[in-house]
C-alpha positions in Angstrom: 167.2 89.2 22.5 166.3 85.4 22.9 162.8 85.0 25.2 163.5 83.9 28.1 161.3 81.0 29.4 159.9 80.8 33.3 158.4 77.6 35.0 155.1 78.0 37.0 156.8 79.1 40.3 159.2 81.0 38.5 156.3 83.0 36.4 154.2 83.5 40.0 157.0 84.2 42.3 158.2 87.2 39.4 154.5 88.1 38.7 153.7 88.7 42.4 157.0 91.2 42.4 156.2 92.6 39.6 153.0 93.5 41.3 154.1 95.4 44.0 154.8 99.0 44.1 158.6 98.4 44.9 159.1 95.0 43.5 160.0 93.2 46.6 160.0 89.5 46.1 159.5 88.8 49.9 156.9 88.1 51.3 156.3 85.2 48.5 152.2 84.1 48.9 153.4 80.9 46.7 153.0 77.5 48.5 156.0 76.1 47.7 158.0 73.5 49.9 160.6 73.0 51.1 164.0 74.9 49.7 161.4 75.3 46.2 161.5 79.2 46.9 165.1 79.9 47.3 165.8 77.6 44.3 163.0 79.8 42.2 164.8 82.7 43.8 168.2 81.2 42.9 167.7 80.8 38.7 165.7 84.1 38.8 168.8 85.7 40.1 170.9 84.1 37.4 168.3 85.0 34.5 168.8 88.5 35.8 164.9 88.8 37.0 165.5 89.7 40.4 168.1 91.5 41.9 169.7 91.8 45.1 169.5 95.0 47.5 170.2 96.4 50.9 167.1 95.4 53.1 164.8 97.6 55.0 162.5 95.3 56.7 163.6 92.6 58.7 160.8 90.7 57.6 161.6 90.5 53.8 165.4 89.4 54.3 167.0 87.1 51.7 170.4 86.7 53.4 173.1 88.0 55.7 176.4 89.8 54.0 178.9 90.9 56.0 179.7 94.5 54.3 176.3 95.3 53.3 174.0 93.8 56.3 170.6 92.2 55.4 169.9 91.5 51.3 166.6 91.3 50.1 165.8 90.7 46.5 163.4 92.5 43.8 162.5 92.6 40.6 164.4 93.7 37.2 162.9 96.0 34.3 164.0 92.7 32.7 161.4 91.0 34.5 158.7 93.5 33.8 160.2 93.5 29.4 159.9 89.6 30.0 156.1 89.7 31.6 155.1 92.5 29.3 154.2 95.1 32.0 155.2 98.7 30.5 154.7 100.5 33.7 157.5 99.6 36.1 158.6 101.7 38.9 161.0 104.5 38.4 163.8 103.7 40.8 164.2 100.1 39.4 166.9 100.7 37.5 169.2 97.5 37.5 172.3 98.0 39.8 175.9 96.6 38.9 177.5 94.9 41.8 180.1 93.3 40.3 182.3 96.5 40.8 182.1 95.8 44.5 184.6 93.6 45.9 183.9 90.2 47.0 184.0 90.0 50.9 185.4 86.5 51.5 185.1 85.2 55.4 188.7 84.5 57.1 189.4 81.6 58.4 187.0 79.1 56.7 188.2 76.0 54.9 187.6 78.0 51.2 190.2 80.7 52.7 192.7 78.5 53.1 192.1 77.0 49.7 192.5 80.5 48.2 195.6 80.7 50.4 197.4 77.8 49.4 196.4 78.2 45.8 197.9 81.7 46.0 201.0 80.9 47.8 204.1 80.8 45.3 204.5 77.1 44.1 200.5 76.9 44.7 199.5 73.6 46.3 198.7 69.8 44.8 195.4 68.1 45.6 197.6 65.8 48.7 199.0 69.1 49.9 194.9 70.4 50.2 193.8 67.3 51.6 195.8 67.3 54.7 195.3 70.8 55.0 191.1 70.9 54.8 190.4 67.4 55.8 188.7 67.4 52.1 188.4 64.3 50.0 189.9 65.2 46.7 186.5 65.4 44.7 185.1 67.8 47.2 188.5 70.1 46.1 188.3 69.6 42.5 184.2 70.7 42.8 185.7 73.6 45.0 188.1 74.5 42.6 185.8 74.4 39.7 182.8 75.7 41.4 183.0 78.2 43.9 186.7 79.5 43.2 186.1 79.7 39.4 182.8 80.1 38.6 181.2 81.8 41.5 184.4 84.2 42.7 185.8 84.2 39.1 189.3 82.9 40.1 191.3 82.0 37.9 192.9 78.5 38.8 196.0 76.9 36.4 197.0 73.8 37.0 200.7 72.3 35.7 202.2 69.1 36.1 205.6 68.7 37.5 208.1 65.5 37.6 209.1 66.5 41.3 205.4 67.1 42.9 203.2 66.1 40.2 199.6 68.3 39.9 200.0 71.6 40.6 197.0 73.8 41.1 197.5 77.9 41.5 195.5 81.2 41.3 197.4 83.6 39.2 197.1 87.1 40.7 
């Protein structure tokens, strides 16, 4: 297994989780500022450290979904093999939530992207543009960043003589 590294807030942030009896993250006692602790929270998440789970106290929420209410986060029995603490709590066995599906809001400008790229001929970057109000780069980083890599869409693209670009989601 490679060793992961931490930076300072990441080390304290985990540490203080790690800490507590159920391995809540929230309340974090690091001063950080600004948007430092949900970017701590963010690459903790994607090391695997931290997880997310339903939330109990209002106090300690991390964010809003619309299927499971209130999220907080806690820590991993990664995070406690990384920090070398042996004695981590017995219900903190890592949950999979990828077998859930994703709950996508209707309506929004990222639905209709996943529409028109799902239609049958799928759509060119004009066809988005007129239909989102979008610049072209803000699609292309749509496309490659929230459709692909954070919903796991698949998006082809094919270039045509008659409309030219092509971009599509293959069900």
């Amino acid at each position: 297994m490679t060793q992961i590294q931490l930076s300072d807030p990441q080390a304290i942030i985990l540490s203080a989780a790690c800490a507590r009896e159920d391995g809540a993250v929230f309340p974090v006692t690091a001063s950080l500022k600004g948007g430092a602790v949900g970017n701590v929270c963010k690459s903790l998440l994607k090391k695997g450290l931290i997880e997310e789970i339903a939330a109990t106290d209002l106090n300690t929420v991390w964010r809003h979904d619309e299927k499971g209410g209130p999220i907080t986060l806690r820590s991993t029995s990664l995070a406690y093999s990384v920090l070398g603490i042996t004695d981590e709590p017995n219900d903190n066995a890592p949950t999979d939530r990828t077998s859930e599906p994703i709950q996508r809001r209707n309506g929004t400008k990222q639905a209709k992207l996943i529409e028109m790229l799902s239609a049958e001929g799928g759509a060119t970057i004009e066809d988005i543009m007129v239909a989102t109000g979008w610049q072209s780069h803000t699609i292309r980083g749509a496309m490659s960043g929230a459709l692909k890599k954070k919903l796991g869409l698949e998006v082809t693209s094919e270039k045509t003589e008659e409309r030219g670009r092509i971009y599509r989601i293959e069900d």
